[in-house]
N, C-alpha and C positions, 0 to 999 in steps of 0.2 A: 544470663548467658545465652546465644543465642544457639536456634535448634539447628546444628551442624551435616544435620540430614537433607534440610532445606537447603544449605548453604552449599552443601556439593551439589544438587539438582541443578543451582545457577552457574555453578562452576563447568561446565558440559556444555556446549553450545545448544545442545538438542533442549535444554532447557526454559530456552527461550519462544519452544514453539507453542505455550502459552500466550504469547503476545501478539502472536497469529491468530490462533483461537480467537482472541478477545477481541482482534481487527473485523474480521469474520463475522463474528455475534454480531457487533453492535451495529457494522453495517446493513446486514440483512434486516436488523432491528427496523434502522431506521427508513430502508428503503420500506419496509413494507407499512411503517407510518406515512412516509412521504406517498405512495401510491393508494392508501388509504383516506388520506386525510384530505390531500389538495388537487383540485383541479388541474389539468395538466396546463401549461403554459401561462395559469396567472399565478403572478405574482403574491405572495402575504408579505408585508413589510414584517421583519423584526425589529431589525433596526434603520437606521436612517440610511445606513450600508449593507444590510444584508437582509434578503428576501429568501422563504421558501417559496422556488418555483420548479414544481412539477418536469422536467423534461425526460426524454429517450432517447438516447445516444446509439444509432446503429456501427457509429464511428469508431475510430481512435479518441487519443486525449485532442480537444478540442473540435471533433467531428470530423479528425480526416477521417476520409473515404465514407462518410455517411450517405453520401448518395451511389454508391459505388453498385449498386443493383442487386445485394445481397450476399453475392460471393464472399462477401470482407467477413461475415459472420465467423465461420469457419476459419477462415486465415486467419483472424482473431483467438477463435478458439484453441487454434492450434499452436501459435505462437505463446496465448497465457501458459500451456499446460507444457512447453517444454522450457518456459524461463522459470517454472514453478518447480519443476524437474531438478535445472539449475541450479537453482537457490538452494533445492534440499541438499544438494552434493555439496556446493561450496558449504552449507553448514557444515556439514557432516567432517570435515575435511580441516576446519578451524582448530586449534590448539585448547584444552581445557584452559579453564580463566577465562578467556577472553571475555569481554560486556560490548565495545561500542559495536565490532562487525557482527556480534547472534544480531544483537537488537534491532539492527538497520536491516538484516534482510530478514526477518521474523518479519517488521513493517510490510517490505516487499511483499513477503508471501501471502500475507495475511492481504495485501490490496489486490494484489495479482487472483487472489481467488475468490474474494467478495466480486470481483466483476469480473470474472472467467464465469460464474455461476449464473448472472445473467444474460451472459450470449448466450450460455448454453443454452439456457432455458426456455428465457424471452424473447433472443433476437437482438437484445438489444439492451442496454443500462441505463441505470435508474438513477439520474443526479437529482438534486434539489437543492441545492447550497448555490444561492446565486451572491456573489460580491460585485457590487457597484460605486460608483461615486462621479459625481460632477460631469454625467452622461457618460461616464468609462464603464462599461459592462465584462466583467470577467465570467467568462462561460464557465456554467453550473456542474457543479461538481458532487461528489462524494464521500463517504468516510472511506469506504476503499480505496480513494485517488487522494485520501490525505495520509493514510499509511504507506503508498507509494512515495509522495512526494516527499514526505519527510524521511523514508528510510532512503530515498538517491540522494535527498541532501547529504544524510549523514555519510552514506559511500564518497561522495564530492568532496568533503572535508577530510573524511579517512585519509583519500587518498594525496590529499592537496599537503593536508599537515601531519597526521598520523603514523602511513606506513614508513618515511623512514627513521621516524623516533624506535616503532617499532622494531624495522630491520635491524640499527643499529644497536637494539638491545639484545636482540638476539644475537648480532655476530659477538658481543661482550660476552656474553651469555657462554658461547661456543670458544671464546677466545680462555676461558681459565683453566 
């Protein structure tokens, strides 16, 4: 029979801020292997598609405004720490039960503050996840830009297929 103490923890959206936590950890985990281990800008094959390589992101996703003369730092920072803001309200805000929208902004939070934590700090973020193939280079990435990108998917699909199965279960819901 399962332990029903646990089962209302996931039942509370605030329950999910485990899986931030765990975005977080493992990020930092791995940036501080990646800034230990490899040289910055060369490459280690892993696979025939994917290399760790060292880089510094003063930018946005994809290095907008990396050259921007430092200013961005702080715009940066200040942007991470009021969509992180966001994010905790809209949890806060969600209906108990609910799983896909904690999960997908728990992702959010949790990328949004693995690299909020290195502007702060360093100036700048710590990718090493490079995807390549047949000379197509996908700029180097992170575990905290992979809890973002999979929790905006999941918000994209929410909202594309989701919300108004949702809606309409609630106006049912309301309608007895």
């Amino acid at each position: 029979m399962p332990d029903n103490k646990r089962l209302r923890a996931f039942s509370h959206p605030w329950g999910w801020l485990w899986l931030s936590v765990a975005v977080i950890v493992l990020d930092f985990i791995t940036k501080v292997w990646a800034t230990e281990s490899l040289i910055y800008g060369w490459p280690r094959e892993v696979l025939p598609f994917l290399n760790w390589t060292l880089a510094h992101n003063t930018g946005a996703a994809f290095s907008f405004l990396h050259d921007a003369g430092g200013w961005q730092r702080w715009f940066f920072v200040t942007i991470a720490v009021a969509v992180s803001v966001g994010l905790l309200v809209w949890l806060s805000r969600l209906p108990s039960g609910s799983r896909w929208l904690p999960v997908a902004i728990a992702l959010l939070l949790g990328g949004a503050i693995g690299n909020l934590h290195d502007r702060a700090v360093q100036g700048y973020v710590v990718d090493f996840i490079h995807l390549h193939w047949a000379g197509w280079n996908f700029p180097a990435f992170n575990i905290a830009d992979c809890g973002i990108s999979i929790g905006a998917a999941m918000l994209i699909i929410d909202s594309l297929f989701l919300e108004g199965r949702r809606e309409r279960a609630e106006g049912r819901e309301q309608g007895r």
